[in-house]
C-alpha positions as CSV (number, residue, x, y, z in Angstrom):
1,X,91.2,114.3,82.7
2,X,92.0,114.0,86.6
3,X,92.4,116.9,88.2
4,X,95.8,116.5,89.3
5,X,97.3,114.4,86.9
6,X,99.4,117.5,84.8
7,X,100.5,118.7,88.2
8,X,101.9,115.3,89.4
9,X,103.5,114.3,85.7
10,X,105.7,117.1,86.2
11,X,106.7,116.2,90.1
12,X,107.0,112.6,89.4
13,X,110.4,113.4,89.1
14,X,111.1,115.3,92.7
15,X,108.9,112.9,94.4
16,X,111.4,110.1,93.6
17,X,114.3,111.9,94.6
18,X,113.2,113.7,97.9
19,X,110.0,112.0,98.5
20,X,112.2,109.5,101.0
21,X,113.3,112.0,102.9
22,X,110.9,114.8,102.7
23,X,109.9,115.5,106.6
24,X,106.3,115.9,105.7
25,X,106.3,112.6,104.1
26,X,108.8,110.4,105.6
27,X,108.6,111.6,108.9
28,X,105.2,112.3,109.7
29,X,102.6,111.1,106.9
30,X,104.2,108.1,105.9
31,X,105.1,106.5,109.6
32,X,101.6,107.6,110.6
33,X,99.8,105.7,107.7
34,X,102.2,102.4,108.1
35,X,101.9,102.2,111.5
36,X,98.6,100.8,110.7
37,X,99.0,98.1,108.8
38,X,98.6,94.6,110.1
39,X,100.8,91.7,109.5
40,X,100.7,92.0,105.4
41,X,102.8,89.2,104.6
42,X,101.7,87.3,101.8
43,X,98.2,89.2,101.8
44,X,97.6,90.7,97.7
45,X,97.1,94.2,98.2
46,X,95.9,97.2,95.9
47,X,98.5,100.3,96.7
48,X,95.5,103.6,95.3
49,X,97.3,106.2,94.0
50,X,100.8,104.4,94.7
51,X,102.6,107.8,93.3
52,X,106.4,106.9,92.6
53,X,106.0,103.7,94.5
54,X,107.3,104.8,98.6
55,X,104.5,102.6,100.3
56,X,104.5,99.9,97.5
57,X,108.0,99.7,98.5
58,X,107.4,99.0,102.0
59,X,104.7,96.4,101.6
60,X,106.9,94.2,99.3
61,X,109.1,94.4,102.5
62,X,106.6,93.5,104.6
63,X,105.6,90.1,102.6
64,X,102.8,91.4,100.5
65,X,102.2,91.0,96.7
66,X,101.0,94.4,95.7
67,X,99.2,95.7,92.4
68,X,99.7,100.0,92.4
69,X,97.5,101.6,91.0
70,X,98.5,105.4,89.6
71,X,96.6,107.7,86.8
72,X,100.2,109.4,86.4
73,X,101.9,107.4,83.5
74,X,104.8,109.6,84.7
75,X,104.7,108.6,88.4
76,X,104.3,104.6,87.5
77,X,107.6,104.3,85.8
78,X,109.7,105.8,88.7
79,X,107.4,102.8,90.3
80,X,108.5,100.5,88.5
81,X,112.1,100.9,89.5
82,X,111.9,101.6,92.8
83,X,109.3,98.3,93.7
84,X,110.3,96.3,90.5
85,X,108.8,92.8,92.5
86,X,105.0,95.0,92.2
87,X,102.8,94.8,89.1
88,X,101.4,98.6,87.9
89,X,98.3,99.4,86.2
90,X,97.6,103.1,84.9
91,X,93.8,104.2,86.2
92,X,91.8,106.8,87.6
93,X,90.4,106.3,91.0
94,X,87.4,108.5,90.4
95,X,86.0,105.5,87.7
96,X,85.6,101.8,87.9
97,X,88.2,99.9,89.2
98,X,90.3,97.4,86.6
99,X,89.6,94.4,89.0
100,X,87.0,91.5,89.7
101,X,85.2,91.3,93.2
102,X,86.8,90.2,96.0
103,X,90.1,90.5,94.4
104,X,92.3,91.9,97.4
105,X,93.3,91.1,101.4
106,X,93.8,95.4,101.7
107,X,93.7,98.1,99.8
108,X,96.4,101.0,101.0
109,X,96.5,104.6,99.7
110,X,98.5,107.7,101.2
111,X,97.4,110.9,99.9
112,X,95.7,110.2,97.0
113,X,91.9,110.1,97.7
114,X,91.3,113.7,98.2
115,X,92.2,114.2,94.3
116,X,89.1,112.4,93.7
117,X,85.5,114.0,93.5
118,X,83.3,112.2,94.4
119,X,83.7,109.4,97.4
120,X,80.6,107.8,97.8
121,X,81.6,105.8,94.1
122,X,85.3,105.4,95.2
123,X,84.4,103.7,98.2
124,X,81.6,100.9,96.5
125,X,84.4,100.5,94.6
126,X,87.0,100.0,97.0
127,X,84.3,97.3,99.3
128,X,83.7,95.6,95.9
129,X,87.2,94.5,95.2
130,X,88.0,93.9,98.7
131,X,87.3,90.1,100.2
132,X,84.9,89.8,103.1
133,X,86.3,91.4,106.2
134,X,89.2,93.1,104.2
135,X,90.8,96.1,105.7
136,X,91.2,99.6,104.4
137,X,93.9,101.9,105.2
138,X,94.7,105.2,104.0
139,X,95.8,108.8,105.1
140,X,94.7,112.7,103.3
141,X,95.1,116.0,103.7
142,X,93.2,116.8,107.4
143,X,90.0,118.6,106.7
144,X,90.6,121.7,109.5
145,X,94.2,122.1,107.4
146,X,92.7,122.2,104.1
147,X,90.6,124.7,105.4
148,X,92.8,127.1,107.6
149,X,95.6,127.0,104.7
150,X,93.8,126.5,101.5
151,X,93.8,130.5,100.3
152,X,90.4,129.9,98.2
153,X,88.2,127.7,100.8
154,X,85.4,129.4,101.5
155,X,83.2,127.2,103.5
156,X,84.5,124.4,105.6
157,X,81.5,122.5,105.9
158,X,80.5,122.0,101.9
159,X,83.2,120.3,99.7
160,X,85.2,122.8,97.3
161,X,88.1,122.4,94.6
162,X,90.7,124.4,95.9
163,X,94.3,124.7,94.4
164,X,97.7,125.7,96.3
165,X,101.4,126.2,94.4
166,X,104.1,124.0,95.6
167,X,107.9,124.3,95.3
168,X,109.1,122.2,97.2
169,X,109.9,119.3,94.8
170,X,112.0,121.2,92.9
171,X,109.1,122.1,90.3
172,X,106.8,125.1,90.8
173,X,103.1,123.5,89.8
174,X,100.0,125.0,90.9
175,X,98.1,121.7,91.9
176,X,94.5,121.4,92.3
177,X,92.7,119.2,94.9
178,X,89.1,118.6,96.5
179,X,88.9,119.4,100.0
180,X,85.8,118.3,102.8
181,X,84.8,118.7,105.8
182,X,85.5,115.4,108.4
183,X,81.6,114.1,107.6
184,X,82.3,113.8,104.1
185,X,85.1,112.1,104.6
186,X,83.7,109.4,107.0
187,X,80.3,109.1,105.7
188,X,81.2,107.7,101.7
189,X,83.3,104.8,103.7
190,X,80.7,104.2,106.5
191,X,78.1,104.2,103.9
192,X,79.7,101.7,101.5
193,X,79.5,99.1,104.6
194,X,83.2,99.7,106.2
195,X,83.3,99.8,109.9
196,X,85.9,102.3,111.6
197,X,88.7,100.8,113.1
198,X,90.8,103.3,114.0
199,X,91.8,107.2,113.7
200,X,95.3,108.9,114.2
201,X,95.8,112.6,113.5
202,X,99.7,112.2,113.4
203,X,102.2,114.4,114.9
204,X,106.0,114.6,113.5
205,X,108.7,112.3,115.0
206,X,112.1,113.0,116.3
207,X,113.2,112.9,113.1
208,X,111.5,115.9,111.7
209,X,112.3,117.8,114.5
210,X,115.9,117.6,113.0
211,X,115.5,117.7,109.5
212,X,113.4,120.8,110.0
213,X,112.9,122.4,113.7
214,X,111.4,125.2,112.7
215,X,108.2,123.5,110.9
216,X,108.2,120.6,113.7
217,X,107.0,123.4,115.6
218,X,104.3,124.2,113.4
219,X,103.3,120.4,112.7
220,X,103.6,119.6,116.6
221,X,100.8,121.8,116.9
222,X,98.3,122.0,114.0
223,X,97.1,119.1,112.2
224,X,98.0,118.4,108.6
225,X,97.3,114.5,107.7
226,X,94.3,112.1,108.9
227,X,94.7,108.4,108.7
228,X,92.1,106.0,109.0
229,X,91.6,102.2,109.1
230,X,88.4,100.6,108.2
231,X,87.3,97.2,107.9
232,X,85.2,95.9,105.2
233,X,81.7,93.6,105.4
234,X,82.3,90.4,106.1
C-alpha cells in the first residue's frame, strides 16, 4: 500500500474544509504553484495526486479539461463535489500510469510527489503520457525544510522515509513521506528528457501575513515548498 494513503483517508475530510483557507496552502503553496501555469484553456490535463480537488478546481476555471488522479478513495469523492465538471481515477503514482502515450497538454501536481519512492519511474511515466513539448508543473516539500524539521532525517544528502504528526486538519495522523536532497529531485525529471523551465522557492503573501503573523515570520524567512516547471521532449 502507498505510504501515505491511511494518513490522508483520514484528513480527506479537514483538507476539504480548511484546505481553501489554510495559509500554508492557500497562501503560499498554492499561488506559488499556479502562478506557473500557462494559458490552460482548453489544454486536457492530468491533476497527480489532485487530493480533494483545490487545483483541479482552478484549472476547470482556467478552461482546461482535467483527469485527477488520487490513490485516496477517500480524498476523490470530496473531488468529485468540489470539481464535478473533472473526471477522477483512483491510482498510485509510484506504478504505471492508467493512460496511453501522449495523452495530455500538462500534467499538474501540488504536493504529492514526495509520497512517492522512487522518481526516476514516476517521471518516464509522466514524459510518456505527456505530448511532445508538454509542460510539467508541480510544487513539494523543499529539500533544506524536510531536512532542518523532519525529527528523524539523518542525512540530507541520501533519500530517507521520514514521518512527522500533524494536527492541524482537525485529525491527529502521524504521516509518513520520502524526503531528498535538491539533486534527487532534479535529476529523475532531467533524466527522463524534461528541460527546466523555471524554479520559485515561494515566500507567503499578504495574506498569510494576516491569517497568521506569527508564522509569516517564520515562512518569510525559511523555505518550505519548491515549485518547478519543466518542459517535455519535443
Amino acid at each position: 500500500m502507498p505510504i501515505a494513503r491511511p494518513a490522508f483517508d483520514r484528513l480527506a475530510a479537514g483538507y476539504d474544509r480548511i484546505g481553501d483557507t489554510k495559509p500554508s496552502n492557500a497562501s503560499l503553496e498554492r499561488p506559488a504553484t499556479t502562478s506557473m501555469l500557462s494559458d490552460v484553456d482548453d489544454e486536457f490535463v492530468l491533476d497527480a495526486g489532485c487530493g480533494v480537488g483545490h487545483l483541479t478546481e482552478e484549472l476547470i476555471g482556467r478552461g482546461a479539461r482535467v483527469i485527477g488522479l488520487d490513490v485516496s478513495v477517500e480524498m476523490l469523492e470530496y473531488a468529485r463535489d468540489r470539481a464535478p465538471a473533472a473526471d477522477f481515477v483512483a491510482a498510485d503514482l509510484g506504478t504505471t500510469l492508467p493512460f496511453t502515450p501522449n495523452s495530455f497538454d500538462g500534467v499538474a501536481s501540488s504536493l504529492a510527489f514526495h509520497y512517492v519512492e522512487e522518481w526516476d519511474p514516476l517521471f518516464r511515466e509522466l514524459a510518456r503520457v505527456l505530448r511532445p513539448d508538454g509542460w510539467l508543473v508541480f510544487s513539494v516539500q523543499h529539500p533544506h525544510a524536510d531536512f532542518e524539521e523532519y525529527d528523524d532525517a539523518t542525512n540530507y544528502h541520501e533519500g530517507e522515509r521520514v514521518s512527522a504528526t500533524w494536527d492541524s486538519f482537525g485529525t491527529t495522523v502521524d504521516v509518513p513521506t520520502y524526503r531528498r536532497p535538491l539533486s534527487a529531485v532534479l535529476s529523475p525529471a532531467l533524466g527522463a528528457g524534461f528541460t527546466l523551465e523555471q524554479s520559485l522557492e515561494p515566500t507567503p503573501t499578504e495574506e498569510y501575513r494576516r491569517a497568521n503573523p506569527e508564522r509569516y515570520a517564520y515562512e518569510a524567512t525559511h523555505p518550505n515548498f519548491l515549485c518547478l516547471r519543466f518542459t517535455a521532449q519535443e
